[in-house]
C-alpha positions as CSV (number, residue, x, y, z in Angstrom):
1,X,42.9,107.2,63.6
2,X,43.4,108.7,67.2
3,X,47.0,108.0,68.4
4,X,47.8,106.5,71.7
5,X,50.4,108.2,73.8
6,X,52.9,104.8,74.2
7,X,55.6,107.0,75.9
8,X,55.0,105.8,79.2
9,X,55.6,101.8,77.9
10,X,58.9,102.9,77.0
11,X,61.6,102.7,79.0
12,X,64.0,105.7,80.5
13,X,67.5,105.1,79.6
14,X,68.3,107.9,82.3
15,X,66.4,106.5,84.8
16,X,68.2,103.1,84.7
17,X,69.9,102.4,88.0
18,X,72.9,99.7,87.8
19,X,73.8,100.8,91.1
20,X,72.3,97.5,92.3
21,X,74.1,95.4,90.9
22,X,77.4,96.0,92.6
23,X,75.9,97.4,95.6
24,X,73.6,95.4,97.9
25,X,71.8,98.7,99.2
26,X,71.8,101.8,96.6
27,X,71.5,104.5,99.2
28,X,74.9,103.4,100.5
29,X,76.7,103.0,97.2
30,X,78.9,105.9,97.4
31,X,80.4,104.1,100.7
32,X,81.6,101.6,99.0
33,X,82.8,103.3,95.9
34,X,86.7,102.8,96.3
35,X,86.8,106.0,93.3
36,X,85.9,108.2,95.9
37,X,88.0,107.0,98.7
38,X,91.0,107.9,96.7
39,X,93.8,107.1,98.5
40,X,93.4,103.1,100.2
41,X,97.1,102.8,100.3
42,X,97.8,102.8,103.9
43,X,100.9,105.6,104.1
44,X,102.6,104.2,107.0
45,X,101.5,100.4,108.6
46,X,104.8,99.9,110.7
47,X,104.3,103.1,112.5
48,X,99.9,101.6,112.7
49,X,101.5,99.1,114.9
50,X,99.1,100.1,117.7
51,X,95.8,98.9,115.5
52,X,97.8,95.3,116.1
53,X,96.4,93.2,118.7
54,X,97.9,92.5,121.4
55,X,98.3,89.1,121.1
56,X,99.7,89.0,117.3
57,X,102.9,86.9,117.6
58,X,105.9,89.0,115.9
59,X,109.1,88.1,117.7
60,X,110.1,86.1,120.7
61,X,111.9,88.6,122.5
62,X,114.2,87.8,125.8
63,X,113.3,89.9,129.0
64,X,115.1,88.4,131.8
65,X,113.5,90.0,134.9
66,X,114.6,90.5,138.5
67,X,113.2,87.4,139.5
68,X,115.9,85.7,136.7
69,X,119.5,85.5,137.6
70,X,122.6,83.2,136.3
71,X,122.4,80.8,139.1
72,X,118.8,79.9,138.3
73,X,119.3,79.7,134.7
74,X,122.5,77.5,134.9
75,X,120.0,74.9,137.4
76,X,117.4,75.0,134.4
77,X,119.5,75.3,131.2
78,X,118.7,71.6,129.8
79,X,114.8,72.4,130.1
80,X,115.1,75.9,128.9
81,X,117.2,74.9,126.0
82,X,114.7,71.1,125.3
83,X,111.2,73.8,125.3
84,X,112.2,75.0,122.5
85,X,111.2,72.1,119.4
86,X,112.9,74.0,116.8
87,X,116.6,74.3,119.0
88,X,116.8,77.8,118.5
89,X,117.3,78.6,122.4
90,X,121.1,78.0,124.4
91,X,122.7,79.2,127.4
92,X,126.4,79.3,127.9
93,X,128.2,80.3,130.6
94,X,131.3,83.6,129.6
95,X,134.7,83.3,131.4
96,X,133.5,86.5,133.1
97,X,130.8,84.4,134.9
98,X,127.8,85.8,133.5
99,X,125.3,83.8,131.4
100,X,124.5,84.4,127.6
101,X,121.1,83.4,126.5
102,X,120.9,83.1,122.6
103,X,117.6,83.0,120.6
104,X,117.9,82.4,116.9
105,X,114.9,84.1,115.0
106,X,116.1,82.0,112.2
107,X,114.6,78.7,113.4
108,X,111.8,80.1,116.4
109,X,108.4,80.1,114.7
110,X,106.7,81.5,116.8
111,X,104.7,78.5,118.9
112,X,105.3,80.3,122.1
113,X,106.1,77.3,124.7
114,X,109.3,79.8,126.1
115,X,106.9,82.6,126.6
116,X,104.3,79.3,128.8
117,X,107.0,78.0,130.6
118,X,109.1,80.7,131.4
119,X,107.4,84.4,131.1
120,X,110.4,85.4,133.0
121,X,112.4,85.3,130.4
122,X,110.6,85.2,127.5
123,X,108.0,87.6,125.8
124,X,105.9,86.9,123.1
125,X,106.0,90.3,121.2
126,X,104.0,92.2,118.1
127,X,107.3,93.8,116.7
128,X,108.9,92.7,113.3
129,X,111.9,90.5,112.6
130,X,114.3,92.6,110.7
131,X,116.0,91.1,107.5
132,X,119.6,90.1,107.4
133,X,122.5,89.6,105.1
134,X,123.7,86.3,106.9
135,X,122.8,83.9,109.3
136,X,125.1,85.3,112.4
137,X,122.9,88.6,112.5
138,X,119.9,86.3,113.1
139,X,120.7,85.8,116.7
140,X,119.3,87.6,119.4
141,X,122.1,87.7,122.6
142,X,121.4,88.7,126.2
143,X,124.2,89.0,128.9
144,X,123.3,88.6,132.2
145,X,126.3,89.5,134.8
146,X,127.1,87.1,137.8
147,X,124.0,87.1,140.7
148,X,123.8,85.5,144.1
149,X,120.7,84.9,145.0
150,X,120.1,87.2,148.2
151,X,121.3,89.8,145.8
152,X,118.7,92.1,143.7
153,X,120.0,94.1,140.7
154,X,121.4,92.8,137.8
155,X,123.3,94.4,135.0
156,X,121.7,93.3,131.5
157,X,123.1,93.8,127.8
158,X,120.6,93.1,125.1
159,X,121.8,92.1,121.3
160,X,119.1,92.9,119.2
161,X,117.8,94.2,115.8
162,X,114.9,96.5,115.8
163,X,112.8,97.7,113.0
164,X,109.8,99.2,114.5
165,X,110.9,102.8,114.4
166,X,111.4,102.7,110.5
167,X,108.5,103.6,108.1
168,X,106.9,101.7,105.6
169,X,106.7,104.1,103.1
170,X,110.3,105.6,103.5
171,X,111.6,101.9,103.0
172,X,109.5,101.6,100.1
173,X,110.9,104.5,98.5
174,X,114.6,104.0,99.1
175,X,114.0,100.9,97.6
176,X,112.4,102.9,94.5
177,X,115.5,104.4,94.3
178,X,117.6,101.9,94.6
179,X,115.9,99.8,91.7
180,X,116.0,102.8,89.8
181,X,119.6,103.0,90.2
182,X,120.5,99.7,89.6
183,X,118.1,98.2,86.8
184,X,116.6,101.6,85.4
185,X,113.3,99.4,85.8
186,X,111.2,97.4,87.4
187,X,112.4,95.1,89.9
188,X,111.0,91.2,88.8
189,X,110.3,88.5,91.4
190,X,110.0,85.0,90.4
191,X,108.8,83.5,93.8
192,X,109.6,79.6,94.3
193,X,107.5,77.5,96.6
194,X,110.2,74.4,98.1
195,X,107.5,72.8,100.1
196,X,106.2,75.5,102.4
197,X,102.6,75.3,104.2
198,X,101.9,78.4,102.1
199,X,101.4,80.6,105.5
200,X,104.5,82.9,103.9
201,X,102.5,82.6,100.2
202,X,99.8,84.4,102.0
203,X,101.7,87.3,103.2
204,X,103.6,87.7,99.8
205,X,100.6,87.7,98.4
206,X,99.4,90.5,100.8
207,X,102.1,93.0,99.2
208,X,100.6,93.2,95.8
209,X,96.8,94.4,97.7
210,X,95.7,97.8,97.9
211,X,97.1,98.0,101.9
212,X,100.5,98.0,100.8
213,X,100.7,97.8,96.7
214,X,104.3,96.8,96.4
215,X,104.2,97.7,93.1
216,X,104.3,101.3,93.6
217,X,107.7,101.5,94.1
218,X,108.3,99.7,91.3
219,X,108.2,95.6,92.7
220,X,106.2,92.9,90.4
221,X,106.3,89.2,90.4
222,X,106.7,87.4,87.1
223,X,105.7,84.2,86.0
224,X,109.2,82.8,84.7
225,X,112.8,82.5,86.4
226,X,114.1,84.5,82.9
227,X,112.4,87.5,83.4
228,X,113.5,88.1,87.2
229,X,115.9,89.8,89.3
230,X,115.5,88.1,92.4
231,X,114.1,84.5,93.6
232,X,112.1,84.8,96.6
233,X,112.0,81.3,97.9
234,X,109.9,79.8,100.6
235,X,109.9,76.4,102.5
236,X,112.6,73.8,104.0
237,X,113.1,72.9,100.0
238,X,112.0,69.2,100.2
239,X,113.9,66.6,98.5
240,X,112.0,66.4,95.7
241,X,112.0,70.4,95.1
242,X,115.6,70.2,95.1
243,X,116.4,70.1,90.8
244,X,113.3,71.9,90.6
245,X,115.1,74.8,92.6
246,X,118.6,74.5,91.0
247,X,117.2,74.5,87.4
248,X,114.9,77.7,88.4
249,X,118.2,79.1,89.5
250,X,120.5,78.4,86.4
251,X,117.2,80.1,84.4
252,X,117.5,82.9,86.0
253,X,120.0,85.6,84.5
254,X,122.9,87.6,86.6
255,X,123.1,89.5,88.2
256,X,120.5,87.5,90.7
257,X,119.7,87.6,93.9
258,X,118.3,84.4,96.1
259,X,116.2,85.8,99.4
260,X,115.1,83.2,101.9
261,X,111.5,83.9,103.4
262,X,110.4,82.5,106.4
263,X,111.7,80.3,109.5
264,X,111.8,77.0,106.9
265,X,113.8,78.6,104.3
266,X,116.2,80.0,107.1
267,X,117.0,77.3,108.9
268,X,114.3,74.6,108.0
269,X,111.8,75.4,110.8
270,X,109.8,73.0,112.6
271,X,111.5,70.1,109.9
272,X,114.1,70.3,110.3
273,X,116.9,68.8,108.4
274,X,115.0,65.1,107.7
275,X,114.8,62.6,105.0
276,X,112.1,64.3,103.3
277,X,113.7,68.2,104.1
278,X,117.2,70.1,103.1
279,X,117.5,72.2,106.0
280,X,117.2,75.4,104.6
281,X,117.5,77.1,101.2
282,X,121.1,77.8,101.9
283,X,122.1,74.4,101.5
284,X,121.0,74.1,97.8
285,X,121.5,78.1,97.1
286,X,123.6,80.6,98.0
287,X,121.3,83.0,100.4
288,X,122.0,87.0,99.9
289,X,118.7,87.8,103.0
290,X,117.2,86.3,105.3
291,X,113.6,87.1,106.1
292,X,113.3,85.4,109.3
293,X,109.5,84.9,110.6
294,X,106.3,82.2,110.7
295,X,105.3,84.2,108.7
296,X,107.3,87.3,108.1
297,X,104.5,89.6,107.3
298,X,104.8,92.3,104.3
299,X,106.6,95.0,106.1
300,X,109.8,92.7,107.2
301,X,109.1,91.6,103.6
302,X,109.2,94.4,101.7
303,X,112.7,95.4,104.2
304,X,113.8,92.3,102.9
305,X,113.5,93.6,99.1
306,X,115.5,96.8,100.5
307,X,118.4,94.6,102.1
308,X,119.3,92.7,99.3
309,X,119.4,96.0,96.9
310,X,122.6,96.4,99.0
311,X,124.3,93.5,97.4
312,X,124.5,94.8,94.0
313,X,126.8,97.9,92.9
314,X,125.8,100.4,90.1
């Protein structure tokens, strides 16, 4: 019997392209293979602060121009102080007769009606809100010296905190160090939602992707208040979060540390201290940072994480 040659029925295992299956268009697969790219981590996004648009709202910063002087402000200081729906602008008159004007980057989020009604004064900015050890350091101050108003110059002393010239990766890896130091391991979150509108969930969320992959220097989050180091807790803490939040604290073992992210957890935000609201984490917790922000995004985060390594001793 004459044999048929069958071999082109059967199929090439070699010639078996999967390719298409994960990529929509073969040609281009290598594009898209994240194997090749190597490194995705971005080295350095603080210092990538030009790729930011313009119009990303980081901090309320106060730049009094020439056209602002005491005398004005002391004429408007009920309606500068009543713009502000969170309370977190006053003006005060010094015994040396220049005006202070206070902003408190604990309670602004960020809505920018300062910046609309008085762009004299105010500037809606793309640079971060730097984490502090207590509530004082919060609060931006600017001194303005005594004016008359057919004068022209005026001497200005700005109280701020600045974190823009500091690098992402070089605050990542002191805190490496420090975790090393301290625990000889990983560093565990246990994050706690008290009633938040999950905008700082997002950005804490954004630390574990491949853009800035916290866990490189040694950061993970954990699914149980025994297993962490620190409690990273977001939201006003509502009334009916409030055991929730005390019991998640008892469970957690010492030496802890209790880090309040975002403009709620600071100060309460836009809530407030209501019926529903507690004002703040620090009036159920004792607060080692604050991470002010609406929301704080992962840089001012991650500084944060840095700041509060500085409460603990080896």
């Amino acid at each position: 019997m004459e044999k048929k040659d069958i071999s082109h029925t059967v199929p090439n295992k070699s010639r078996f392209d999967y390719s298409g299956l994960l990529w929509p268009n073969t040609k281009d697969r290598n594009k898209y293979n994240i194997l090749k790219n190597k490194r995705v981590t971005t080295p350095n996004p603080i210092k990538e602060l030009d790729l930011i648009s313009e119009n990303f709202k980081g901090k309320i910063n106060i730049v009094p121009s020439k056209d602002v002087c005491n005398f004005e402000l002391n004429e408007k200081v009920d309606k500068i102080e009543n713009i502000c729906l969170s309370n977190a602008i006053k003006i005060r008159d010094k015994e040396n007769n220049s005006t202070v004007v206070t902003l408190d980057n604990g309670k602004c989020f960020l809505c920018g009606r300062c910046e609309e009604a008085y762009p004299s004064l105010f500037r809606m900015g793309k640079n971060l809100n730097p984490a502090t050890r207590n509530k004082e350091q919060l609060i931006d101050l600017v001194e303005m010296e005594s004016l008359q108003p057919d004068e022209k110059n005026m001497n200005v002393t700005i109280h701020e905190k600045n974190i823009n010239d500091l690098s992402y990766e070089k605050i990542g890896n002191e805190l490496k160090e420090k975790i090393n130091s301290l625990f000889g391991r990983s560093l565990a979150i246990r994050q706690v939602d008290g009633g938040s509108c999950n905008g700082c969930e997002i950005e804490i969320t954004a630390l574990n992707n491949p853009i800035y992959d916290v866990e490189r220097f040694g950061v993970q989050f954990v699914s149980s208040p025994r297993h962490a180091d620190v409690l990273l807790v977001t939201g006003p803490v509502s009334q009916n979060m409030v055991i929730a939040l005390q019991k998640t604290y008892q469970a957690t073992p010492d030496p802890k540390i209790v880090i309040a992210v975002g403009a709620c957890a600071c100060s309460g935000g836009i809530f407030g201290n209501t019926y529903a609201t507690t004002g703040g984490v620090d009036t159920i917790l004792p607060v080692d940072v604050f991470i002010p922000g609406c929301p704080p995004r992962p840089e001012a985060l991650i500084h944060g994480l840095l700041t509060s390594m500085n409460k603990i001793q080896p």
